[in-house]
N, C-alpha and C positions, 0 to 999 in steps of 0.2 A: 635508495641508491641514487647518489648522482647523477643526473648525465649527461657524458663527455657529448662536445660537439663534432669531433670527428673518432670514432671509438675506434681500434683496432679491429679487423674479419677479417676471417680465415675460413675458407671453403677448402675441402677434401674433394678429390675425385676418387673413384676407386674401382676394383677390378669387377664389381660385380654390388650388388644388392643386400645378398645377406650376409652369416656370418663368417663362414670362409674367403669374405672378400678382403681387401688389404688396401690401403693409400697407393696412390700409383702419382697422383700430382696435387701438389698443395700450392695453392696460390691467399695471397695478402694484399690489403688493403688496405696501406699504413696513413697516420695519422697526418703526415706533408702530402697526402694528396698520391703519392706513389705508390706502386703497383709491385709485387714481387711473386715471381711463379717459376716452379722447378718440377719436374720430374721426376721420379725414384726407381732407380733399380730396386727390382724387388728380390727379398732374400730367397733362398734357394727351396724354402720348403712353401714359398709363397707359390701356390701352382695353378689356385682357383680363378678361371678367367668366363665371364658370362657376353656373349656376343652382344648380347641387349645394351649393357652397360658403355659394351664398346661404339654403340650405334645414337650414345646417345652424346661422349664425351670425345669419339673421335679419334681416338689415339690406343693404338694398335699395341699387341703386346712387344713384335717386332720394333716398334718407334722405342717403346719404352725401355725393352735391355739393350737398344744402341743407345741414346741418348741421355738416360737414368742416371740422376746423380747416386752416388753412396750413400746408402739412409744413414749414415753415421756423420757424411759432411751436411744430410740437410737439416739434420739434429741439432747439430752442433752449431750453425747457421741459423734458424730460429731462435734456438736460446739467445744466440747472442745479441740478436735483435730486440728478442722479446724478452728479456730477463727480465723478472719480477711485474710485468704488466701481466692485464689481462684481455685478451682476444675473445672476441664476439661471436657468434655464431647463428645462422639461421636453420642449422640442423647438427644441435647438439647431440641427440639422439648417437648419430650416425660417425660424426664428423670426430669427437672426443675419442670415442673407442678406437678411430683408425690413427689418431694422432697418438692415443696412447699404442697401439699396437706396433706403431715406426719406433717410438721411442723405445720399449720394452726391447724390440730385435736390432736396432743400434745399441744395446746396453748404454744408455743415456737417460739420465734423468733431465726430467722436464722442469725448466726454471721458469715456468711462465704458466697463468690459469688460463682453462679456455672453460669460457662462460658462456650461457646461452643468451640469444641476444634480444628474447624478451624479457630478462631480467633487466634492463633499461630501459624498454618502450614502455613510457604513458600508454593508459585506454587511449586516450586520444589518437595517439600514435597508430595503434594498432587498428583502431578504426578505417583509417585512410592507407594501410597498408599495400595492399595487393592493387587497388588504383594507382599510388602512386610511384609502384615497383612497374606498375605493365607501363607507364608514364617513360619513369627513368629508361626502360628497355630499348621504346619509340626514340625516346629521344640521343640515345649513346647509340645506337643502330651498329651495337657490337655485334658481328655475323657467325664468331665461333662460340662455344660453352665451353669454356674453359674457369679452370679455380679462380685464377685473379680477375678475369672479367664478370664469376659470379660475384665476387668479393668486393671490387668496386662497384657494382649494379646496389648490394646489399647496404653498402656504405653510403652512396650517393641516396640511396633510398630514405635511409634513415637521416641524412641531414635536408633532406626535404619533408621529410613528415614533422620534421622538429618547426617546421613554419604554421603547422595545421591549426 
């Protein structure tokens, strides 16, 4: 597979850890260098919330049903962004199930792949990995954890290890 110099990523945050957790904020880290992050109201039988998760991303269930967009506008909103590419991930695992679990409860289908995103790191790449993510970190001295600041950490990361 080829690889892009600046790939599309997408980080999930979510309510919790396992599998009755749910997307709560989805941030991007598009190809011009810019940044895009939203919050989701979550649907009504979405009820599972883990303190832990909350202690680690910040953002309160109260933040979230004041401020939550409609997963149906953030749906609808990706795609449009993202139609027909595909998006990166450094935790497909995780990150896939809760994107398809927004889209699934928007009745939206997904027009865009979300791919994991060492299906484009070289060995090499992956070699200098996690030095040169703790590197990026130091040096963007982002203070919150939020989706689009993992998203650009994850982006920036990968077009630094493409120097290795």
């Amino acid at each position: 597979m080829p690889q892009p110099q600046e790939p599309l990523i997408v980080d999930v945050e979510a309510s919790g850890f396992g599998g009755d957790s749910y997307p709560i904020e989805i941030g991007l880290a598009l190809q011009d260098g810019s940044k895009f992050c939203t919050l989701i109201a979550p649907a009504p039988d979405w009820t599972h919330w883990d303190d832990e998760a909350e202690t680690v991303h910040r953002i309160s269930r109260d933040i979230l049903e004041t401020y939550g967009k409609p997963m149906q506008d953030v749906a609808n909103f990706l795609n449009d962004i993202l139609a027909g590419k595909t998006v990166y991930t450094d935790g497909w695992v995780v990150d896939k199930p809760w994107l398809t679990r927004l889209f699934h409860a928007a009745g939206v289908e997904m027009d865009f792949t979300v791919s994991s995103l060492e299906m484009i790191l070289s060995p090499d790449q992956m070699e200098v990995w996690h030095d040169t993510k703790d590197k990026v970190v130091e040096d963007m001295e982002l203070k919150r954890h939020r989706a689009s600041y993992d998203a650009l950490i994850i982006q920036e990361t990968y077009k630094r290890t493409l120097q290795s």
